[in-house]
PDB file of N, CA, C and O in Angstrom:
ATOM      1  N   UNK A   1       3.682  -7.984   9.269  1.00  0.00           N
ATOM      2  CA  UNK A   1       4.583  -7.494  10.282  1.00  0.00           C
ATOM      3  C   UNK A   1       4.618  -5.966  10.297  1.00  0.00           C
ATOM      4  O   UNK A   1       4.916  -5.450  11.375  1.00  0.00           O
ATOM      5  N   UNK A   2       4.348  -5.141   9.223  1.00  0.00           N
ATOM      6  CA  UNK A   2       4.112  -3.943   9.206  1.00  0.00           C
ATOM      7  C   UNK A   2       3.103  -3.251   9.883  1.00  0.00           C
ATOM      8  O   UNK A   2       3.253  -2.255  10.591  1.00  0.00           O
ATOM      9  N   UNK A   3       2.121  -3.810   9.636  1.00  0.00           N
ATOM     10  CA  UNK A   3       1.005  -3.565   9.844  1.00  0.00           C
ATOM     11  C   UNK A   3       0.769  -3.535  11.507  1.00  0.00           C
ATOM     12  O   UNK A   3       0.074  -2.884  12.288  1.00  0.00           O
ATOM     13  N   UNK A   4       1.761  -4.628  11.591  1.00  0.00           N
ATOM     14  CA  UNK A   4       1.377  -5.220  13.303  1.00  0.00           C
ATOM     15  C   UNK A   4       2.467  -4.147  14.217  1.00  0.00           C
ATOM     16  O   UNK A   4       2.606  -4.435  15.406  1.00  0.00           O
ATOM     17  N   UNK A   5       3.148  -3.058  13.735  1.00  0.00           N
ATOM     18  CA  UNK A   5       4.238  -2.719  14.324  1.00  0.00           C
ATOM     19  C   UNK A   5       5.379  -3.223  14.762  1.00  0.00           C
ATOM     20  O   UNK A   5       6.048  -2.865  15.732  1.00  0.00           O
ATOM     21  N   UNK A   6       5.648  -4.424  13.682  1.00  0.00           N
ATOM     22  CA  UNK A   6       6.605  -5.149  14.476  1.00  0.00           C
ATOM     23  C   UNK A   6       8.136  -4.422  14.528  1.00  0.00           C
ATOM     24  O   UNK A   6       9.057  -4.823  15.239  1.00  0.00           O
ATOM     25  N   UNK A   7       8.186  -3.392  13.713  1.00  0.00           N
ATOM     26  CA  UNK A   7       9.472  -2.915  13.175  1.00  0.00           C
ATOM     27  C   UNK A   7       9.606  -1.520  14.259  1.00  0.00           C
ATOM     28  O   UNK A   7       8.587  -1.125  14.825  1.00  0.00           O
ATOM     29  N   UNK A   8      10.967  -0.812  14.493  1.00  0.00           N
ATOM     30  CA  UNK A   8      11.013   0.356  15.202  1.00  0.00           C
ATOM     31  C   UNK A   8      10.395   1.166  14.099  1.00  0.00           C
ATOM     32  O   UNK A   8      10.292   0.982  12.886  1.00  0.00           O
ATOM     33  N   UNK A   9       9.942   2.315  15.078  1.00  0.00           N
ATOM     34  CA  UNK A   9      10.084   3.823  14.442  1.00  0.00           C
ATOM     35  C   UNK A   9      10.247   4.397  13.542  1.00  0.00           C
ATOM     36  O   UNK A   9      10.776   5.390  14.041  1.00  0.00           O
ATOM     37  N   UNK A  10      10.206   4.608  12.374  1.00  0.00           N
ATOM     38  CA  UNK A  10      10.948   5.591  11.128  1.00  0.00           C
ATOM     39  C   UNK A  10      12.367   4.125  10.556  1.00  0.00           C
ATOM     40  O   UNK A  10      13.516   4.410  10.218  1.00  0.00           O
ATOM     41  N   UNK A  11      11.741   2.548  10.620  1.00  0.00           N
ATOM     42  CA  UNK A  11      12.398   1.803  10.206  1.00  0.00           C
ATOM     43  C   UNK A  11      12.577   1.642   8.752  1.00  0.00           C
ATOM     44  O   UNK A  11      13.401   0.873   8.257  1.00  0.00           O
ATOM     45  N   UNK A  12      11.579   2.582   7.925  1.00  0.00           N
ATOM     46  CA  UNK A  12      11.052   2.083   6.566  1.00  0.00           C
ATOM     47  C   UNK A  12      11.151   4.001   5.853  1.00  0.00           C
ATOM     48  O   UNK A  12      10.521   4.444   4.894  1.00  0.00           O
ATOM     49  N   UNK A  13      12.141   4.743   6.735  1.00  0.00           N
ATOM     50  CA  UNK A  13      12.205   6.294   6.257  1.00  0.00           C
ATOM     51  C   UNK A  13      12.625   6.279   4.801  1.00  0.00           C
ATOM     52  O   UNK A  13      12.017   6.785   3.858  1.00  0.00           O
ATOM     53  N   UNK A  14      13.912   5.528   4.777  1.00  0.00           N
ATOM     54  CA  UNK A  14      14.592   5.535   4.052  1.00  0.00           C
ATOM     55  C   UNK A  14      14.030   4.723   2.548  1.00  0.00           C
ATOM     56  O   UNK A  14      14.586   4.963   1.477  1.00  0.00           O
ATOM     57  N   UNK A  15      13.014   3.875   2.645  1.00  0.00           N
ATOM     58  CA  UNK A  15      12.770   3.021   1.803  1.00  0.00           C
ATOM     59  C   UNK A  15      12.092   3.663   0.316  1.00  0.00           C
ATOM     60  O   UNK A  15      11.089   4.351   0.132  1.00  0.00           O
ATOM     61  N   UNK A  16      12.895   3.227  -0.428  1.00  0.00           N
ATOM     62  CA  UNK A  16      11.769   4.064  -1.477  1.00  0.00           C
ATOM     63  C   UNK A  16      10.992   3.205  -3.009  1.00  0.00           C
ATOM     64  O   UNK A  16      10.472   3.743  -3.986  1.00  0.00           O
ATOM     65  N   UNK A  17      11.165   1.850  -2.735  1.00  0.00           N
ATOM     66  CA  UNK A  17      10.579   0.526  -3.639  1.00  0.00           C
ATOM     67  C   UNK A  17       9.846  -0.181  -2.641  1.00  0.00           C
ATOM     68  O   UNK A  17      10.295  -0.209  -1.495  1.00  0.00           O
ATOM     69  N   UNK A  18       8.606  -0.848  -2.970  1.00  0.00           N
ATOM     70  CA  UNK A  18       7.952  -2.040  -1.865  1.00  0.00           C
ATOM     71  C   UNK A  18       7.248  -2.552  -2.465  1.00  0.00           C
ATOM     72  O   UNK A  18       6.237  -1.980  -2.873  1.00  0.00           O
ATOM     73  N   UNK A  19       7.521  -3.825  -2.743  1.00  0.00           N
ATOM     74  CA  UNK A  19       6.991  -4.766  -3.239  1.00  0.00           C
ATOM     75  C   UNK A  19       6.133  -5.525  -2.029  1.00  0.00           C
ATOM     76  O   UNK A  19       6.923  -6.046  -1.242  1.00  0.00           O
ATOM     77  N   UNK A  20       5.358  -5.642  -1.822  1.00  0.00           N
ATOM     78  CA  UNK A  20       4.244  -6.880  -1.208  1.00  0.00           C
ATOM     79  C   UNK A  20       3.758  -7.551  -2.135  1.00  0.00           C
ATOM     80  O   UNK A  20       3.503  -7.190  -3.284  1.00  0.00           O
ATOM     81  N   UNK A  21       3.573  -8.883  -1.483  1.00  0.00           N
ATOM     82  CA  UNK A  21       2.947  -9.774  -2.124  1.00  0.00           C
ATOM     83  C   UNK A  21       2.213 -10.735  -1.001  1.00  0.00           C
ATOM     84  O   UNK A  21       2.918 -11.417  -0.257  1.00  0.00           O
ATOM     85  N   UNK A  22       0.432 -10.777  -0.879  1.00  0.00           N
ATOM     86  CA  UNK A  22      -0.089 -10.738   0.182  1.00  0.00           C
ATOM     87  C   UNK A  22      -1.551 -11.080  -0.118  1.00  0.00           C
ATOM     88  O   UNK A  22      -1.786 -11.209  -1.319  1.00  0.00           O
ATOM     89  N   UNK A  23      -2.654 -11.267   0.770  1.00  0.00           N
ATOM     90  CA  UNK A  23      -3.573 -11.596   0.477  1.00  0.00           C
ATOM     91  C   UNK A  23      -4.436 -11.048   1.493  1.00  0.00           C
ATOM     92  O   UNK A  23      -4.167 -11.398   2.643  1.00  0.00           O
ATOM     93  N   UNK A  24      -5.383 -10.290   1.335  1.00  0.00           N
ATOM     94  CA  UNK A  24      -6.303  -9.740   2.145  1.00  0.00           C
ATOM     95  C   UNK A  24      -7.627  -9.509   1.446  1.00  0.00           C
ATOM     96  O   UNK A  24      -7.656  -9.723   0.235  1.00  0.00           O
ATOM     97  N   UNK A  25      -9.356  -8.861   2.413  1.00  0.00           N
ATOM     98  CA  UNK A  25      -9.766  -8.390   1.577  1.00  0.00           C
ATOM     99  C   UNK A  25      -9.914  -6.951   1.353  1.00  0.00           C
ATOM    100  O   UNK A  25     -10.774  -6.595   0.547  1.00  0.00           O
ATOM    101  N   UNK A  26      -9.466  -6.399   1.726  1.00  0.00           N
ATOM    102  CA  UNK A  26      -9.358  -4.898   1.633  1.00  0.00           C
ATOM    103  C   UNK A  26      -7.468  -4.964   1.962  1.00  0.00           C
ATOM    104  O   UNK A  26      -6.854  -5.677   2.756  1.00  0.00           O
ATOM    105  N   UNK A  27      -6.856  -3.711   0.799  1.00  0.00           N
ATOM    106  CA  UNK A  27      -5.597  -3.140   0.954  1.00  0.00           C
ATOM    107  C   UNK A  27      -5.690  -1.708   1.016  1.00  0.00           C
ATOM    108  O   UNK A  27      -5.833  -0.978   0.035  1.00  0.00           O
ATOM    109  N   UNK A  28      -5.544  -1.100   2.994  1.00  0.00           N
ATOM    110  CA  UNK A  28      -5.556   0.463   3.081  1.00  0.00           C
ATOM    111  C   UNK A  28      -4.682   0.811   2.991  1.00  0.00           C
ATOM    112  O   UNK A  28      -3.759   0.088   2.615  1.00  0.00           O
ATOM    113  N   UNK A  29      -4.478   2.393   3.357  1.00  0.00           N
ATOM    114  CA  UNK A  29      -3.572   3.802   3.725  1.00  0.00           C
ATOM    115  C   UNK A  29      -2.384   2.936   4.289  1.00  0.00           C
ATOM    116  O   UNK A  29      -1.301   2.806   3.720  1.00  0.00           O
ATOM    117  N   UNK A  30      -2.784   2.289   5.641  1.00  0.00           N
ATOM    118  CA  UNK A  30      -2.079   2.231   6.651  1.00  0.00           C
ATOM    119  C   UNK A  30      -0.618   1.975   6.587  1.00  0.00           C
ATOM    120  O   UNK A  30       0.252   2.476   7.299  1.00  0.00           O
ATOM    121  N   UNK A  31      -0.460   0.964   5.450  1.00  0.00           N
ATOM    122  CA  UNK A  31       0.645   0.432   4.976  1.00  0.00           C
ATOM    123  C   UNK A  31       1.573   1.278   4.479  1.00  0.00           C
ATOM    124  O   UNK A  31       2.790   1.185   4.644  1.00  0.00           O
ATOM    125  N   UNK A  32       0.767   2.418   3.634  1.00  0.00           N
ATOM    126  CA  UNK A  32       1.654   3.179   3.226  1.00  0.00           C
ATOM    127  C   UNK A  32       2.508   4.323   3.595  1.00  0.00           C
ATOM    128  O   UNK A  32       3.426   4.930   3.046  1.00  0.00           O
ATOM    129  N   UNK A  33       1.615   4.439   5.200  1.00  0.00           N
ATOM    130  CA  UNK A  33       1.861   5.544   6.282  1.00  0.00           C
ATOM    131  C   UNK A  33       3.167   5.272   6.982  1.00  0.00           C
ATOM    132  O   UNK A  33       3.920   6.152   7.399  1.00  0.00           O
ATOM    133  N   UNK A  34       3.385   3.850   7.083  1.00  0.00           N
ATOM    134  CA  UNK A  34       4.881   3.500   7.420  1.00  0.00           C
ATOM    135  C   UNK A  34       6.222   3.990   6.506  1.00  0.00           C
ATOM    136  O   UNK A  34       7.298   4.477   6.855  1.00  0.00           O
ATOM    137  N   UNK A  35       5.740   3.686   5.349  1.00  0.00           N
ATOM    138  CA  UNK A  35       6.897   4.350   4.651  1.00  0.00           C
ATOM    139  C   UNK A  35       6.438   5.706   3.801  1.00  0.00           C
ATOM    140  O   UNK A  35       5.633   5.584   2.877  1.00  0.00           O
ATOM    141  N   UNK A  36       6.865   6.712   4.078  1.00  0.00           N
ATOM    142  CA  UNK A  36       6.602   7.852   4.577  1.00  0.00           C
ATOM    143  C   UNK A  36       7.030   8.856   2.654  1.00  0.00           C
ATOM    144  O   UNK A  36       6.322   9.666   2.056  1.00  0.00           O
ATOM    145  N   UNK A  37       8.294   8.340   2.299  1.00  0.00           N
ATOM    146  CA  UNK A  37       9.277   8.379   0.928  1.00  0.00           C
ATOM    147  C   UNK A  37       8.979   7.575   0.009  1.00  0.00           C
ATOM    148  O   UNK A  37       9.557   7.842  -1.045  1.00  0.00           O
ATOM    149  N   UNK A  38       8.050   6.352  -0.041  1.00  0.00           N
ATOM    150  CA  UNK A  38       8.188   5.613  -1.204  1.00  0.00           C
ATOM    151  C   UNK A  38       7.862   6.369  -2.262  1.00  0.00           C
ATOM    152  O   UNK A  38       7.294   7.461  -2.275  1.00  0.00           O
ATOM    153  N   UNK A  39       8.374   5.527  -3.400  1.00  0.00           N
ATOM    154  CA  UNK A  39       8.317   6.368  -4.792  1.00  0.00           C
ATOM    155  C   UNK A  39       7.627   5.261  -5.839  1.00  0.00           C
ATOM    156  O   UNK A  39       7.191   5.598  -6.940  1.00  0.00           O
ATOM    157  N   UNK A  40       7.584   3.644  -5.242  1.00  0.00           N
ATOM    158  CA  UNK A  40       7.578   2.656  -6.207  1.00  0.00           C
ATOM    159  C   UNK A  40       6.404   1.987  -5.487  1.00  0.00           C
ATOM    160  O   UNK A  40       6.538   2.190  -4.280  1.00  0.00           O
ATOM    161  N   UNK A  41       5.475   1.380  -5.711  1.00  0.00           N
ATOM    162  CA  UNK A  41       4.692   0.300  -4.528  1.00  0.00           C
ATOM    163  C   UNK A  41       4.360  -0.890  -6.221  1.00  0.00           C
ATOM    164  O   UNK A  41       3.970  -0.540  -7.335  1.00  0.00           O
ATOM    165  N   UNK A  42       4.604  -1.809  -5.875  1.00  0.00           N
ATOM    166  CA  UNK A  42       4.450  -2.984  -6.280  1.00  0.00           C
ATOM    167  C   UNK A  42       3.534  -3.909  -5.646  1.00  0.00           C
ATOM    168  O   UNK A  42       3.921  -4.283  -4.539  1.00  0.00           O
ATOM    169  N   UNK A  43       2.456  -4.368  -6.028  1.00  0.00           N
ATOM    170  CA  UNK A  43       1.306  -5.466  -5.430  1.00  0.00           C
ATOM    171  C   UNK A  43       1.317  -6.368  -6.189  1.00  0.00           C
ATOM    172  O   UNK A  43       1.211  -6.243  -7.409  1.00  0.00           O
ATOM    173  N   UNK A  44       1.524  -8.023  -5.230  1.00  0.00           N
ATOM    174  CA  UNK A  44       1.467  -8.935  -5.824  1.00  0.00           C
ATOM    175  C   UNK A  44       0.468  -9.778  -5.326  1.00  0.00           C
ATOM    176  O   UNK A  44       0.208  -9.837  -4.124  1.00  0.00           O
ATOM    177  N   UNK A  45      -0.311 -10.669  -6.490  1.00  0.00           N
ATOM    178  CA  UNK A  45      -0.829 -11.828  -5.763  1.00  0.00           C
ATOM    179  C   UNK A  45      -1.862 -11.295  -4.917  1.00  0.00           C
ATOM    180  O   UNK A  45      -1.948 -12.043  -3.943  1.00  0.00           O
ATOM    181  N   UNK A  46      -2.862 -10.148  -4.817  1.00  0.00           N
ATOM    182  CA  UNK A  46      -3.851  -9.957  -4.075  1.00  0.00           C
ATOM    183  C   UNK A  46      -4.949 -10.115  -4.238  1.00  0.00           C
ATOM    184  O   UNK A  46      -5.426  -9.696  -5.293  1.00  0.00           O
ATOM    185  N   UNK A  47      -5.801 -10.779  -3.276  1.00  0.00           N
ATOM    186  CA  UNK A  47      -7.354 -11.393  -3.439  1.00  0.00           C
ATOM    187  C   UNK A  47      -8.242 -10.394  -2.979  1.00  0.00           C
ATOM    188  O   UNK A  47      -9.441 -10.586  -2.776  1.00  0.00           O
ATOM    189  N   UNK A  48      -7.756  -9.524  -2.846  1.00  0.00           N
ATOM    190  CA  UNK A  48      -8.802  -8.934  -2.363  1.00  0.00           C
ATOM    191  C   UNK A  48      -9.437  -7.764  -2.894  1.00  0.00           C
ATOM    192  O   UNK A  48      -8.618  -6.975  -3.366  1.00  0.00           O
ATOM    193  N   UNK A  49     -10.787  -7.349  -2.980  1.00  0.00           N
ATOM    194  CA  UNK A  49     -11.848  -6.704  -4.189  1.00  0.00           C
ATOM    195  C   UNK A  49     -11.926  -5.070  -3.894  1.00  0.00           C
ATOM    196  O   UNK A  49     -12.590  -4.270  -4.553  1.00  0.00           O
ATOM    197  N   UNK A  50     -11.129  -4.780  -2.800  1.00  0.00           N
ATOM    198  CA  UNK A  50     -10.732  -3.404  -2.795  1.00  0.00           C
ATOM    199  C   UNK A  50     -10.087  -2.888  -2.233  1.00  0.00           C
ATOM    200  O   UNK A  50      -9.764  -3.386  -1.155  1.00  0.00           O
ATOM    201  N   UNK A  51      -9.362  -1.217  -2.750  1.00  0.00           N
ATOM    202  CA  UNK A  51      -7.926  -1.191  -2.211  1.00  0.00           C
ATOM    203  C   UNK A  51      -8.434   0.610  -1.963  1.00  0.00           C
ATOM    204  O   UNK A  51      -9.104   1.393  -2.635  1.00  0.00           O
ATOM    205  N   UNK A  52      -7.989   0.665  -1.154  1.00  0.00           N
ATOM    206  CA  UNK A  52      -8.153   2.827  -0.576  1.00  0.00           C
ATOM    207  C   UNK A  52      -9.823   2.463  -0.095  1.00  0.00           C
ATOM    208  O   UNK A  52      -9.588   2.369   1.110  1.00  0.00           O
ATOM    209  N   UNK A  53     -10.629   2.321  -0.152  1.00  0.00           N
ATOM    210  CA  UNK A  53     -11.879   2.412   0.076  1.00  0.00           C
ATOM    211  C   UNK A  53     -12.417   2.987   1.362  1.00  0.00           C
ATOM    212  O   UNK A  53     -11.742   2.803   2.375  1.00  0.00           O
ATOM    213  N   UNK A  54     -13.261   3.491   1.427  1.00  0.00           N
ATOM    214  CA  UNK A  54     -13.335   4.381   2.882  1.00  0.00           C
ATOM    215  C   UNK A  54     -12.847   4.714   3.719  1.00  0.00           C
ATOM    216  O   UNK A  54     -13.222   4.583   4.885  1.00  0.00           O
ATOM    217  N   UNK A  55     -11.541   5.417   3.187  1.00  0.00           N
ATOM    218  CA  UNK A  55     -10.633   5.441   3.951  1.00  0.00           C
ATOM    219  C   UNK A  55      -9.882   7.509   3.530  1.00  0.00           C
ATOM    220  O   UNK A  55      -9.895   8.062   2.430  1.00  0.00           O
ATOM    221  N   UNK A  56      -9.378   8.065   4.814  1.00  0.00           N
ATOM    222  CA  UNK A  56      -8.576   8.891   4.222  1.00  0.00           C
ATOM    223  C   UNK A  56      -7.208   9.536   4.735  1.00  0.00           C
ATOM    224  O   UNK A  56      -7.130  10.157   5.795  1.00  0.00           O
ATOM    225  N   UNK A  57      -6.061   9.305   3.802  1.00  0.00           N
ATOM    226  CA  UNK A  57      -4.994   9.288   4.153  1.00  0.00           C
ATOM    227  C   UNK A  57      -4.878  10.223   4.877  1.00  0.00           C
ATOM    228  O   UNK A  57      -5.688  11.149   4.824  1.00  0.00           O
ATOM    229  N   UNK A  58      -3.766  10.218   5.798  1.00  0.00           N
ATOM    230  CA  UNK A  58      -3.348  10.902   6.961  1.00  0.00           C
ATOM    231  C   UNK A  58      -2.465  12.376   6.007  1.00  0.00           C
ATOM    232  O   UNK A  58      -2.668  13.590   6.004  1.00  0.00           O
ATOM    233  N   UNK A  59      -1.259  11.300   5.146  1.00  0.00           N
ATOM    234  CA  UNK A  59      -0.728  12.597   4.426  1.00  0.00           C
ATOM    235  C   UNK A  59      -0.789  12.099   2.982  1.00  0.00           C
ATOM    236  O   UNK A  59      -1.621  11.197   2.895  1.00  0.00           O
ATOM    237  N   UNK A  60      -0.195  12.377   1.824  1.00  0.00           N
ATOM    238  CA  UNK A  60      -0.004  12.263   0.230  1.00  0.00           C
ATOM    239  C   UNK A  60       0.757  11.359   0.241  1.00  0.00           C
ATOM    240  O   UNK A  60       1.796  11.935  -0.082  1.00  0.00           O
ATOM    241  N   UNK A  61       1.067  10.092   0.412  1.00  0.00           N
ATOM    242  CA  UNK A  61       1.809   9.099   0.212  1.00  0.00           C
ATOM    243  C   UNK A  61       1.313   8.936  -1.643  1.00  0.00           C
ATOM    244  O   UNK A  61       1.901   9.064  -2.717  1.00  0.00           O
ATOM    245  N   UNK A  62       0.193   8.659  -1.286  1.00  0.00           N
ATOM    246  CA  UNK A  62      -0.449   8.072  -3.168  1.00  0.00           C
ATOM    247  C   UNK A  62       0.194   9.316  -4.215  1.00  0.00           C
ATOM    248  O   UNK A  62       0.575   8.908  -5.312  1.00  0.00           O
ATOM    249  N   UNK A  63       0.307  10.510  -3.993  1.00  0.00           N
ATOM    250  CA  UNK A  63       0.420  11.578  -4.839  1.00  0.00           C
ATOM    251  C   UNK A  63       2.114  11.220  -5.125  1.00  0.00           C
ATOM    252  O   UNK A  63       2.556  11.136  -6.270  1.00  0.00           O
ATOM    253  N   UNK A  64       2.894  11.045  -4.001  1.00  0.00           N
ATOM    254  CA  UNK A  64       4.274  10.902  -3.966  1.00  0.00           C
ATOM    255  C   UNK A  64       4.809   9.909  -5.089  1.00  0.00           C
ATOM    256  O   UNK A  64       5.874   9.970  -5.703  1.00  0.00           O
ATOM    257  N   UNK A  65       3.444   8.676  -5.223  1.00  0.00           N
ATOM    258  CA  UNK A  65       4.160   7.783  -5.990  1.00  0.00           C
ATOM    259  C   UNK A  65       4.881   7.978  -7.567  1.00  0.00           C
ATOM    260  O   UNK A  65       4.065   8.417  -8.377  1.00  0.00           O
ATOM    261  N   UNK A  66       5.579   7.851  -7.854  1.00  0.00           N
ATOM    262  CA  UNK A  66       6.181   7.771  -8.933  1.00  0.00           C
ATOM    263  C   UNK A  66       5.765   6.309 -10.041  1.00  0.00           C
ATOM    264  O   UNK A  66       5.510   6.446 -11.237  1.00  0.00           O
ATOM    265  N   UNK A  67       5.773   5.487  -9.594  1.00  0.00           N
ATOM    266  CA  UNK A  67       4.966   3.830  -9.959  1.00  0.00           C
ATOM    267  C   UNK A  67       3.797   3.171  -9.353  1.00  0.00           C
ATOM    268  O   UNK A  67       3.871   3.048  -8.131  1.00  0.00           O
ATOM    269  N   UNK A  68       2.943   2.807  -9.811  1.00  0.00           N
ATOM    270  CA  UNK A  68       2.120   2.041  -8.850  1.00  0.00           C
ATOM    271  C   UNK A  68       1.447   0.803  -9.764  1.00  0.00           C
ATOM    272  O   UNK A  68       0.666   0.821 -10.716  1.00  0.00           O
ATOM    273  N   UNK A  69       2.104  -0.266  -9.039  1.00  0.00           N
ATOM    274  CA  UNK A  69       2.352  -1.326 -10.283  1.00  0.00           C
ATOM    275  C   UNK A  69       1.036  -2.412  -9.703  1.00  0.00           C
ATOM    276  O   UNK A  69       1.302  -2.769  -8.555  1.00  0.00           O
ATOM    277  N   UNK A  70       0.106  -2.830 -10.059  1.00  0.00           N
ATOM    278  CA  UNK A  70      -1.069  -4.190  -9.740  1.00  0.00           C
ATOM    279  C   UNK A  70      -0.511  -4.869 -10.471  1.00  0.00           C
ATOM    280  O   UNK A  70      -0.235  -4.347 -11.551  1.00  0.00           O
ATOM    281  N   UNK A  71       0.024  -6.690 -10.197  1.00  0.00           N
ATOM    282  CA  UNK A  71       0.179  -7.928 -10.852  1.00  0.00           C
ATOM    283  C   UNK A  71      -0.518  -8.930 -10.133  1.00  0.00           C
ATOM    284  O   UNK A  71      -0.226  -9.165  -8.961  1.00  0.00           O
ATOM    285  N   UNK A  72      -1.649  -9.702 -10.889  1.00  0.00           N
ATOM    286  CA  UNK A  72      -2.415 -10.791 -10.454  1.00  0.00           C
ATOM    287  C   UNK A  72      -3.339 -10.712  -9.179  1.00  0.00           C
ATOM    288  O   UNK A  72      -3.277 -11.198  -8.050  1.00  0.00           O
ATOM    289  N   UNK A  73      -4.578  -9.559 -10.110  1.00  0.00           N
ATOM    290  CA  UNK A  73      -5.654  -9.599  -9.254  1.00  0.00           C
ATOM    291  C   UNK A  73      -6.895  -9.942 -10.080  1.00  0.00           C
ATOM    292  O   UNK A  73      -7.335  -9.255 -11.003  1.00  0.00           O
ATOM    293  N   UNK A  74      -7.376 -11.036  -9.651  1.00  0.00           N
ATOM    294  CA  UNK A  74      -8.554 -11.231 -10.939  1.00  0.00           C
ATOM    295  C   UNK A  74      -9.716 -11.121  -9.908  1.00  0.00           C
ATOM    296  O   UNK A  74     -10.720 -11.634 -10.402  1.00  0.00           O
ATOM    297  N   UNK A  75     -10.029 -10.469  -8.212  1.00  0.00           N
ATOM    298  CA  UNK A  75     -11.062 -10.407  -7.800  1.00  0.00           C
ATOM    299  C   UNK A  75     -10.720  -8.657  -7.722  1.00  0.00           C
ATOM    300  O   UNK A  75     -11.611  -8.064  -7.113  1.00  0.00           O
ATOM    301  N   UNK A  76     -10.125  -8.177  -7.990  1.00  0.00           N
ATOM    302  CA  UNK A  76     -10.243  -6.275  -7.647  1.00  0.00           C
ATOM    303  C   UNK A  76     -11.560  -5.759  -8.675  1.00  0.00           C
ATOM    304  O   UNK A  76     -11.776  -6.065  -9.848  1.00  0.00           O
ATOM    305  N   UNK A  77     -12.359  -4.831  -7.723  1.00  0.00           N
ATOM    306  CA  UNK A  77     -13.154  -4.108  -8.373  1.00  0.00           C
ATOM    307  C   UNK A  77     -13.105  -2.942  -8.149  1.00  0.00           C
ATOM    308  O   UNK A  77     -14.002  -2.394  -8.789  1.00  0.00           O
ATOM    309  N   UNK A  78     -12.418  -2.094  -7.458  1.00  0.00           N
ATOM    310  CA  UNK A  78     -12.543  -0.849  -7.070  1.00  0.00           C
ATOM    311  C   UNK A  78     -11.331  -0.625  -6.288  1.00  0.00           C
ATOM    312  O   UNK A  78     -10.839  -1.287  -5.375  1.00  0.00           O
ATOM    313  N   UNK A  79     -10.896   0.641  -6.946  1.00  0.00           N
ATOM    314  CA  UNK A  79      -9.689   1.503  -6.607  1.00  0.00           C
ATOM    315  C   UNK A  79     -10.177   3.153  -5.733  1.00  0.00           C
ATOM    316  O   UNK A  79     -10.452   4.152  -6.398  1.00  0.00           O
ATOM    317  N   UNK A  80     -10.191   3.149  -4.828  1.00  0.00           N
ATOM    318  CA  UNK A  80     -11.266   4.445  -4.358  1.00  0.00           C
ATOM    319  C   UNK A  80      -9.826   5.265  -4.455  1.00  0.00           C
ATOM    320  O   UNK A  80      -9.247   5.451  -3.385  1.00  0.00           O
ATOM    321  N   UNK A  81      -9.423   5.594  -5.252  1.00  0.00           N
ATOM    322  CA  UNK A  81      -8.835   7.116  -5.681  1.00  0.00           C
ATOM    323  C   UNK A  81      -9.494   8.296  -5.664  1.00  0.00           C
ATOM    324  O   UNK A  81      -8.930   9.322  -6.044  1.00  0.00           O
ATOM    325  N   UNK A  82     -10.528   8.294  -5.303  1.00  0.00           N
ATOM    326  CA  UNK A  82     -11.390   9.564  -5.872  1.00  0.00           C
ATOM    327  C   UNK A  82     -11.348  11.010  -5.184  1.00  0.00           C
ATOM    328  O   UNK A  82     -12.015  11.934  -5.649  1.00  0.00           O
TER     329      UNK A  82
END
């Protein structure tokens, strides 16, 4: 629903924990461009074998984080942080 715009405008300003728990094969930027303040990102339950990958953020969301928690990925191979 994020992804899809289902939410108004600056709905997620305020947010500063996000837990997903989701299944794709690639996890981008995009998600994180909605919430603009997070400090926490939590991933659950993801199948899919790569996350940032050819991709480049619009602004420092990743730098902002304060936590960045992976639980239960046994297909991830690559984190393109680089």
């Amino acid at each position: 629903m994020i992804l899809r715009g289902e939410f108004q405008r600056n709905f997620f300003d305020n947010l500063k924990v996000l837990t997903l728990h989701f299944q794709l094969i690639v996890f981008g930027y995009e998600i994180l461009e909605e919430v603009p303040h997070i400090e926490k990102l939590v991933v659950c339950d993801g199948s899919f074998q790569k996350m940032f990958c050819c991709e480049n953020p619009r602004n420092n969301v990743l730098q902002q984080l304060k936590v960045f928690q992976l639980e239960s990925f046994g297909e991830l191979v690559s984190i393109g942080l680089v």
